[in-house]
C-alpha positions as a printed Julia matrix, in Angstrom:
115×3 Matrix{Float64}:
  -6.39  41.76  45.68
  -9.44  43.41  44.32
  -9.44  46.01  41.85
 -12.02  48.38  41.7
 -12.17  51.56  38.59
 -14.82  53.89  38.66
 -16.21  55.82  35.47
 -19.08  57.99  34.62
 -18.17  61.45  36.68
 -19.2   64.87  35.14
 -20.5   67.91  34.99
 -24.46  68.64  35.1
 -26.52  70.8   35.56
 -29.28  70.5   38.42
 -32.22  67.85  37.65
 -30.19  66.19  35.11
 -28.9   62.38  35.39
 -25.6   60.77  35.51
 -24.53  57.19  35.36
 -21.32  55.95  37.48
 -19.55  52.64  36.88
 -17.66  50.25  38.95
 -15.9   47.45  37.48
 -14.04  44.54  39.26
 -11.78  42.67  39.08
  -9.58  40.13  41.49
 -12.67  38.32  43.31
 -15.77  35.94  42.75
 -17.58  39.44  42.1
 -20.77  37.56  42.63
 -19.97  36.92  46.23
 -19.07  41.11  47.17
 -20.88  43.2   49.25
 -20.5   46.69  46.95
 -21.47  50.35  47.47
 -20.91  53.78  46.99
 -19.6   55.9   49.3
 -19.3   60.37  48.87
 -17.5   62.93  50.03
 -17.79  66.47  49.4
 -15.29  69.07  49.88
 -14.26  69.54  53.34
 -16.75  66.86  54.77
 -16.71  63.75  55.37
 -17.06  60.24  53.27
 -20.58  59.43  53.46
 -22.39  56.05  53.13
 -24.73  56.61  49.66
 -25.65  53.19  48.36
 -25.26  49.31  48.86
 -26.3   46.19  46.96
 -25.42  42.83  48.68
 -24.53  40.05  46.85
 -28.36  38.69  47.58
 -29.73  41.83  45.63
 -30.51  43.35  48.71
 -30.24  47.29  48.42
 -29.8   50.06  51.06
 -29.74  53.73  50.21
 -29.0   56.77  52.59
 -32.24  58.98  53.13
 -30.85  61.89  50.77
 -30.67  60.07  47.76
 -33.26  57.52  48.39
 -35.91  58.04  45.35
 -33.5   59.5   43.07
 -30.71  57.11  43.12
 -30.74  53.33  42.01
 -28.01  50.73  42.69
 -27.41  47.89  40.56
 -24.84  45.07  39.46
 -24.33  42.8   36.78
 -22.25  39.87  37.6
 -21.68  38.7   34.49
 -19.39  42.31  33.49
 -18.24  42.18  37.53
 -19.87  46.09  37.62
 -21.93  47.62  39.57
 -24.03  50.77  38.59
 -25.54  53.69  40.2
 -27.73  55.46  38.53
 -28.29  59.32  39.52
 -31.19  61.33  38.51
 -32.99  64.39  40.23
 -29.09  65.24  41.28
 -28.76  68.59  43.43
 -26.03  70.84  43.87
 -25.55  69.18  47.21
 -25.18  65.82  45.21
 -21.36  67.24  44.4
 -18.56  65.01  45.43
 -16.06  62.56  44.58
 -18.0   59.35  44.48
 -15.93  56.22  45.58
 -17.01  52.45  45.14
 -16.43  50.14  48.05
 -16.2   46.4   47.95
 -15.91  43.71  50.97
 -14.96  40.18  50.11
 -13.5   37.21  51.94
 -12.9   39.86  55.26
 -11.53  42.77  53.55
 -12.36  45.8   51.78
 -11.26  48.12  48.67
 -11.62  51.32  47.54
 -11.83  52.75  44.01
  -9.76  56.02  43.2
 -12.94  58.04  42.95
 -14.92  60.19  39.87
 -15.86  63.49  40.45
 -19.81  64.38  40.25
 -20.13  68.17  39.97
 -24.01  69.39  39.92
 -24.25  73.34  39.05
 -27.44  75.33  40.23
């Protein structure tokens, strides 16, 4: 059973930069596939960021630029760094982990980007 706990979530204003964490715990955190997933207010979760456990990094095109994805597997965390954020950028922003076949969920931290 992995355990995933998201921090960082706030208030800012537009152009301004926030930091979210994700740390694990319950797995060879080395050896996860982890991302970040969104989902705004009546929409649907969408895909934001991934980092495999290579390094590799994938971002969606609406944050590509002003987002950056990283991981340190020594504190089993993984980062993502906001900056440029837009109103649009408001959500509750969930981390997502797949190990050994399965996947996990975080409980989510609110980003809220005023105009």
């Amino acid at each position: 059973q992995v355990q995933l706990v998201e921090s960082g979530g706030g208030l800012v204003q537009a152009g301004g930069s926030l930091r979210l964490s994700c740390a694990a715990s319950g797995s060879t955190f080395s050896r996860n596939y982890m991302d970040w997933y969104r989902q705004a207010p009546g929409k649907q979760r969408e895909f934001v960021a991934a980092i495999l456990s290579s390094g590799d990094i994938n971002y969606a095109n609406s944050v590509k630029g002003r987002f950056t994805i990283s991981r340190d597997n020594a504190k089993s965390t993984v980062y993502l760094q906001m900056s440029g954020l837009k109103p649009e950028d408001t959500a509750v922003y969930y981390c997502h982990c797949r190990t050994s076949g399965f996947e996990y969920w975080g409980q989510g931290t609110q980003v809220t980007v005023s105009s």
